[in-house]
Steps between C-alpha positions, in 0.01 A plus 500: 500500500362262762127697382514400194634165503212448718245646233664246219459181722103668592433564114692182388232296666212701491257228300567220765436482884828418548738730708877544318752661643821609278890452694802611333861370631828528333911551580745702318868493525868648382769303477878603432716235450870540466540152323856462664752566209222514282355821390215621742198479439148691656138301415199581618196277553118581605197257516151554571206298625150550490237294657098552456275302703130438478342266752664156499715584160857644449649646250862577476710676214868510591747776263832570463482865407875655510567525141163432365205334663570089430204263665659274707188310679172456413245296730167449645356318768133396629364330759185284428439331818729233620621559117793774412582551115836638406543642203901588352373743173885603470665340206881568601805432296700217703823540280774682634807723342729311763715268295733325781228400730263191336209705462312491198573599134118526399202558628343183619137645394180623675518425810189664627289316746210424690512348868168382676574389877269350738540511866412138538344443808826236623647616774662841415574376086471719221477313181545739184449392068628729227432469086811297459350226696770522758366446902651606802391389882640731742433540883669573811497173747584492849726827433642365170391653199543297192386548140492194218442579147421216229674595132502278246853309588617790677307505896648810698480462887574743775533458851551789780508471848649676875670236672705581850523873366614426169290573193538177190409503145545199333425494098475210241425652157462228229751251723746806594572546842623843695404661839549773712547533889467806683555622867537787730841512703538782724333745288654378167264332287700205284370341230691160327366336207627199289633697234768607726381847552511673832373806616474719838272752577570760781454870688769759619430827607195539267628298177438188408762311365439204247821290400437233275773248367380314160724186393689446182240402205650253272507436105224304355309403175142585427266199498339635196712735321247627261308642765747591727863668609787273600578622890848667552780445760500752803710598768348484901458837604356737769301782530465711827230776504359724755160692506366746695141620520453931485272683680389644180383190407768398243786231508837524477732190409874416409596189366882339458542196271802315501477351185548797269571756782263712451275758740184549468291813615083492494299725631096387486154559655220257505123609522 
């Protein structure tokens, strides 16, 4: 196999001088879920990646390919000097089945893209333009990394830093405010964040165990109904799962939710 993914990448490129090498990557997973006092329920998911590269350009097709193969991802990437051009050639559909969340009813349109950043020589700032005219500045400064992005009445910044052994993210997206805070405490990494969520992360006996606590989500009206759902009431709830890594190179993981009871058994493998 390896042979002759090596002889497509060779023959793929065989007018240029350019080297290109071919990588594949992927996951695939099971999951039974007992839904609680629902009826169970068994879905299966599997995704694949492949990335070709020829000198100082990237291309990457991503796939879901369980039931049928869906593109997921399309981009590519070139560096022209101090110059790097993005390119987003996937044109994916933002609306969503979900009804009770506030995402959208429609598709908000093409939303392909292309991104050309230049790694302005000021200090260690990287300042990046795409086709919709939007500009971001980002840069890491004396160990805090911070990223500004100009919209037309809508400026998004982001601010991340380790202070005293505690990792912040701060976010203000078009004047809304939330942050996260995140710390290692003998062994258990805890992570807080404005919304009220709260998660810890840690090891025993070979397992890691990942309990997460997400707070109640309350009732509210769509800013533009046309375009979008109304967001439903929901109850706080928990989830505790715990995942162990098999010598075979597989994953096994159980997850409990309190808020419909339910159990939920995945096995998966990532290559």
């Amino acid at each position: 196999m390896k042979k002759l993914i090596a002889l497509f990448a060779v023959s793929a490129v065989a007018s240029t001088s350019a080297v290109a090498a071919i990588a594949l990557s992927g996951s695939a997973s099971v999951s039974y879920d007992d839904k609680g006092s629902a009826a169970s329920a068994t879905t299966y998911d599997a995704d694949l990646t492949i990335t070709g590269t020829a000198g100082a350009t990237t291309f990457t097709q991503s796939m879901d390919i369980d039931a049928a193969i869906a593109v997921t991802a399309t981009t590519m990437a070139t560096s022209i000097g101090p110059l790097t051009v993005t390119a987003d050639m996937f044109d994916e559909t933002d609306s969503t089945t979900v009804t009770t969340t506030g995402g959208r009813k429609t598709d908000s349109g093409d939303n392909r893209s292309v991104t050309v950043s230049l790694d302005a020589p000021i200090g260690d700032a990287t300042i990046g333009l795409d086709n919709s005219g939007d500009v971001t500045v980002s840069g890491t400064f004396s160990g805090v990394t911070v990223s500004h992005t100009v919209k037309n009445g809508a400026d998004k910044t982001v601010g991340s830093a380790s202070i005293a052994g505690m990792d912040v993210s701060l976010t203000n997206d078009a004047g809304s405010s939330s942050w996260t805070i995140g710390t290692t405490v003998a062994g258990t990494a805890v992570t807080v964040g404005s919304d009220k969520s709260i998660s810890a992360v840690f090891g025993v006996t070979g397992n890691t165990v990942t309990v997460s606590h997400t707070a109640e989500r309350a009732a509210s009206t769509a800013t533009n109904t046309t375009t979008h759902y109304n967001t439903s009431q929901k109850d706080a709830f928990t989830t505790i799962a715990i995942a162990r890594d098999l010598t075979s190179g597989a994953a096994l993981s159980a997850t409990y939710d309190t808020f419909d009871s339910a159990l939920t058994l995945k096995a998966s493998v990532a290559f």
